[in-house]
N, C-alpha and C positions, 0 to 999 in steps of 0.2 A: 379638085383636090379635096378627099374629107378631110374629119379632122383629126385620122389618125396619124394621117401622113403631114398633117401640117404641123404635128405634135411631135412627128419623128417617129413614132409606134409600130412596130413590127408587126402584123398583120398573122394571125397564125391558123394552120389548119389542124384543129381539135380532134382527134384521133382516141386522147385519153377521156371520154364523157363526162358526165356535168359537174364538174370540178372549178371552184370557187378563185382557183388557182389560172384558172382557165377563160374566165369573163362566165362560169355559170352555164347559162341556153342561149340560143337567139330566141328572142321572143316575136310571135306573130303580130301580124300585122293589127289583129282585135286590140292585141294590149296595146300594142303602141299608141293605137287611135285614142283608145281608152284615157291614157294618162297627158295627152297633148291635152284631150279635151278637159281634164282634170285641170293643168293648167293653166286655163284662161277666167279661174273665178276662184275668187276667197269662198269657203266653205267654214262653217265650225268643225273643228276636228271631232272633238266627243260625236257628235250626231254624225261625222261620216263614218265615224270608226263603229257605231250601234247599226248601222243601216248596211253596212256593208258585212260586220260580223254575222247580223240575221239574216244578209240573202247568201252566203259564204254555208251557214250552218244548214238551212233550207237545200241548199244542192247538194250538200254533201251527208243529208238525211245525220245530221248531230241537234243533239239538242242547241249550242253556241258553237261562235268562234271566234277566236280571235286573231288580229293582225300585227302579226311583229315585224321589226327590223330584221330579218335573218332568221334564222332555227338557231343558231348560237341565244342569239338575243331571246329567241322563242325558252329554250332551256333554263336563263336568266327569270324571265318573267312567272314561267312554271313554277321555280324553287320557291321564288318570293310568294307568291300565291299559295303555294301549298304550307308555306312556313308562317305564313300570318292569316288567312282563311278570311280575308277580306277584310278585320278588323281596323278600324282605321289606326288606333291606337300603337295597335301590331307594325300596321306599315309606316309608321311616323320613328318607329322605333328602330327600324334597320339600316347599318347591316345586323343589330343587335336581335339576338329572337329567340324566347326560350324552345322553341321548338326547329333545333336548325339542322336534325342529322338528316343528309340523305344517302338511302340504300341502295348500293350499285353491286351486283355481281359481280366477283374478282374478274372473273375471264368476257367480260363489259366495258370495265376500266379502258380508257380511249382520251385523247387529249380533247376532245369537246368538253369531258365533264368538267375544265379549267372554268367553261362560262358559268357553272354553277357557282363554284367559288367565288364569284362577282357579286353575289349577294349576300355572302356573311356564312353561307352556309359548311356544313363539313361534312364530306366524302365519306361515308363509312362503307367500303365493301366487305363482301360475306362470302363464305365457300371456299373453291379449291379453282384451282385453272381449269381444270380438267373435270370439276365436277364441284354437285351443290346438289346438297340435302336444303329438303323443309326446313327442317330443325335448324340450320344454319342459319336462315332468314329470322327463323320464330327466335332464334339464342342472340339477333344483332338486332331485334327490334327494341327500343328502351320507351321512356315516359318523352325523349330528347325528339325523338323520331317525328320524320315532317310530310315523307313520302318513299315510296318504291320508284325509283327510275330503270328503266326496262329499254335496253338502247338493241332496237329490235334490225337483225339481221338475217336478210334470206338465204345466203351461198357464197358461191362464189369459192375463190381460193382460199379467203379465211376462214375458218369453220369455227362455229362457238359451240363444241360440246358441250352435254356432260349441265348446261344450267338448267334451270326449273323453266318448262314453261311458261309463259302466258297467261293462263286459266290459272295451273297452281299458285303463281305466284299472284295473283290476284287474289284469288281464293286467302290465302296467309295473311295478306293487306288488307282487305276488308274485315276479316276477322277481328284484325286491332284498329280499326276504323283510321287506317293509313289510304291516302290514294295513291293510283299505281298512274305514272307518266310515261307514257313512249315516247322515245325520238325516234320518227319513222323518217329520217330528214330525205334519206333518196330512195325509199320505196314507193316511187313512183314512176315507170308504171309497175301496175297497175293503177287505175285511175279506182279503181274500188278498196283501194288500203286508204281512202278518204272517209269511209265506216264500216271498214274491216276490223279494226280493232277497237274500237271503244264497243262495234257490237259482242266482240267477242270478253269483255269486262274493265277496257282500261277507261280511267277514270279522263286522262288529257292523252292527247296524242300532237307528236308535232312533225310538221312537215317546214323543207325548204319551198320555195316559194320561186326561186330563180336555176332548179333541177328539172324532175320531169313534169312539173308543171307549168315549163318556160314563160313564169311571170317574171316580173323584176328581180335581181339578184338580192335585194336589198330588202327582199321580204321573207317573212317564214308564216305558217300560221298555227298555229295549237287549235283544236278542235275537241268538243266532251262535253262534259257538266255542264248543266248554267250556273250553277255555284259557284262552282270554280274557273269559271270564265270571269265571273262578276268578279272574281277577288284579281284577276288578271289584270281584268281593267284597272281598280281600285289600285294597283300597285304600279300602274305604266305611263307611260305617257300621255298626255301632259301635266299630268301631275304632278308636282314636285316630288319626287322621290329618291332614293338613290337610282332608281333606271330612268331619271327623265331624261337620259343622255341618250335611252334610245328608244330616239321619235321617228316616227317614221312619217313621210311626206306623201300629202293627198294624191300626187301624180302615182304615188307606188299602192296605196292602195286601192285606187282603181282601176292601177294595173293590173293586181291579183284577182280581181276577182275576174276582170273580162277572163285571166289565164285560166281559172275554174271552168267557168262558162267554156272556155274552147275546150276545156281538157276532156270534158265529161261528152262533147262532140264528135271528139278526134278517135277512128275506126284500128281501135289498136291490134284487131286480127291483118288490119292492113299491115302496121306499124312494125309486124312480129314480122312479115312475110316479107317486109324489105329490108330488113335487118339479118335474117336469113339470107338474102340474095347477097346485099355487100359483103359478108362471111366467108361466103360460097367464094364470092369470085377472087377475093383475097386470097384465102387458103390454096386456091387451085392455082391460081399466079405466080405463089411463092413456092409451092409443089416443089420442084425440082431446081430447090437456090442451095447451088453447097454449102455447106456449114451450117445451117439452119431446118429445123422442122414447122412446118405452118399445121396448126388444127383449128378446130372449133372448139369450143368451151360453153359450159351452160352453167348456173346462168352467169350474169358479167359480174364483175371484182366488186360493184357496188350493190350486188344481190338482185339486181333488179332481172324480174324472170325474159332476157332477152339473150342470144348468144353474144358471144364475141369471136375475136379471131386471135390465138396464142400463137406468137411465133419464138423458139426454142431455139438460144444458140447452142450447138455440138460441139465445141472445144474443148480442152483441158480449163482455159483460162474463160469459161462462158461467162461468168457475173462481171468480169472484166470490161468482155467483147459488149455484152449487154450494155454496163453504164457507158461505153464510148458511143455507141449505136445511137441511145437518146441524147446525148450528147449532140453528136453529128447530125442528128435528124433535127434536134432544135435550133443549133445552129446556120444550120442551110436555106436554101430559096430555091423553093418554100418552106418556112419555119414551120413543123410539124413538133405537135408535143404527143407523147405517149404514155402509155402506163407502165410502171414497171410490174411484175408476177413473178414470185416465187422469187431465186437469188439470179434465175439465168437467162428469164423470157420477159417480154414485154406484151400488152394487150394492147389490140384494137379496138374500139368498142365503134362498134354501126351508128349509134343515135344522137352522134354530133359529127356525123361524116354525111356530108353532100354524097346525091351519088356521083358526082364527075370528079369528089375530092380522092373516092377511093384508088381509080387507077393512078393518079398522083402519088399517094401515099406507096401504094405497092413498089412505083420504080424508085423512090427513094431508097424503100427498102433495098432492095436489088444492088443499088450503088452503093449504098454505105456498107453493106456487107461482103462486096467485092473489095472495096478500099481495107477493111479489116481484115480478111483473107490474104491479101496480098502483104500487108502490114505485118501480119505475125511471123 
């Protein structure tokens, strides 16, 4: 008996990918070993968190890095960092900061920027939903202004028209000697969005740590400047500060970094080519299930350039039949979770689907859809 059944725990088969909502990744067997090993000796945290940010910054060709509790927590320690610039003063002083505005693109805006808020700071977005001028950015930047935050998405169903690039909007922030922050939390894979974007101008970059880089859940890392890595430190754990609330434990960061080490191993033309196959055989299983359409989709709902599999209910009442569907499929044995897309489909995503979890997944489908069918 483990100890999810001795806990009573429902065991489920992840359909919707690396979703925090979800338990995150299964992390391999490297990290695992990595943080057992972690745990049989006291360490100083300052010296593991420098030794592990400099072999973290080394692999992933950054000048630093740093190790947070999550990419939430990551976002937290960014604001603070960028809103005090390491000052000790500065960070004894928060959440109070004379420089606390941060710059978010209206059509950006997303319930993550809440973690910002945790640090005294205030949301200022600029532009249109649908679109953003230069000028907009140069007309919302003040003497208040702490940072650009750039919450960078590749595809998927949601589409971020109409904003200023990357480079532009870097270009506009450096001008006013602003730095520019991504949160790249699930652009991974690719395993080279690890200095895809700071080479491309941004000053921090932040990734999840327990997404596609299946290290611990409970990490995230910010990578960039060593300036403003140093202020990161200066502002985190164990420090007394307003974020010494998130510490993050020696077992987790020597999880992440083995999950680096494998990540930058791991053969992702393979990765692509079997994620491609669960699609395939999805799509063609569900081919011929009345009431529904099965496709392929590029890239998946989390931007990440891999396909998926959209299965589209045909009813009158489709957003209906849909939330019953995840419904029924979460409720069943086996407990399957999924994504929901658009108001009337739900996604598959391949890269938390075993391959013997697929044809499971497919006959649920098939049953819950017959049970609906016959229900309306």
């Amino acid at each position: 008996m483990d100890i999810y059944e001795k806990l009573g725990v429902t065991k489920i088969i992840n359909a919707s990918g690396y979703k925090t909502v979800s338990g995150g990744s299964l992390m391999p067997d490297e990290v695992l070993e990595a943080m057992v090993q972690a745990a049989h000796h006291f360490v100083d945290i300052r010296e593991l968190q420098s030794r592990a940010g400099a072999r973290i910054a080394e692999l992933t060709r950054n000048e630093a890095a740093y190790i947070s509790c999550g990419a939430a927590a990551a976002l937290q320690v960014a604001s603070a960092a960028c809103m005090t610039a390491g000052d000790t003063t500065a960070v004894r002083r928060l959440p109070q900061a004379e420089r606390n505005e941060i710059l978010i693109h209206r059509n950006h805006r997303n319930p993550y920027e809440l973690a910002i808020l945790g640090t005294g700071a205030r949301v200022v977005d600029f532009g249109f939903v649908n679109q953003t001028s230069s000028d907009e950015l140069e007309a919302a930047i003040t003497p208040r202004s702490a940072a650009v935050f750039y919450f960078f998405f590749r595809g998927g169903h949601k589409v971020r028209e109409g904003c200023l690039t990357l480079e532009e909007t870097v270009q506009i922030a450096h001008r006013h000697n602003l730095p520019v922050v991504v949160d790249a939390a699930s652009q991974i894979p690719p395993v080279s969005s690890l200095w895809e974007f700071t080479q491309r101008g941004a000053d921090l970059v932040i990734f999840s740590g327990g997404k596609g880089l299946r290290g611990p859940q409970s990490t995230g890392l910010i990578v960039g400047k060593k300036q403003l890595i140093d202020a990161c430190v200066a502002v985190g754990p164990p420090n007394y500060t307003v974020l010494r609330a998130l510490k993050v434990q020696k077992e987790s960061i020597a999880g992440i970094v083995a999950a680096v080490e494998c990540a930058l191993k791991r053969d992702e033309s393979q990765q692509q080519g079997e994620a491609e196959e669960t699609v395939r055989s999805i799509v063609d299983a569900l081919a011929h299930v009345p009431g529904i359409d099965a496709s392929r989709s590029f890239p998946s709902d989390s931007g990440q350039p891999v396909p998926i599999a959209v299965v589209r209910f045909r009813e009158i009442n489709a957003t209906k039949q849909r939330n019953d569907a995840v419904r029924l499929l979460r409720s069943g044995r086996p407990a399957i979770v999924v994504r929901t897309h658009d108001l009337d489909a739900i996604a598959l995503d391949p890269l938390t689907l075993a391959t013997s979890e697929a044809p499971v997944v497919v006959r649920r489908i098939q049953e819950v859809v017959g049970q609906l069918t016959a229900e309306s």
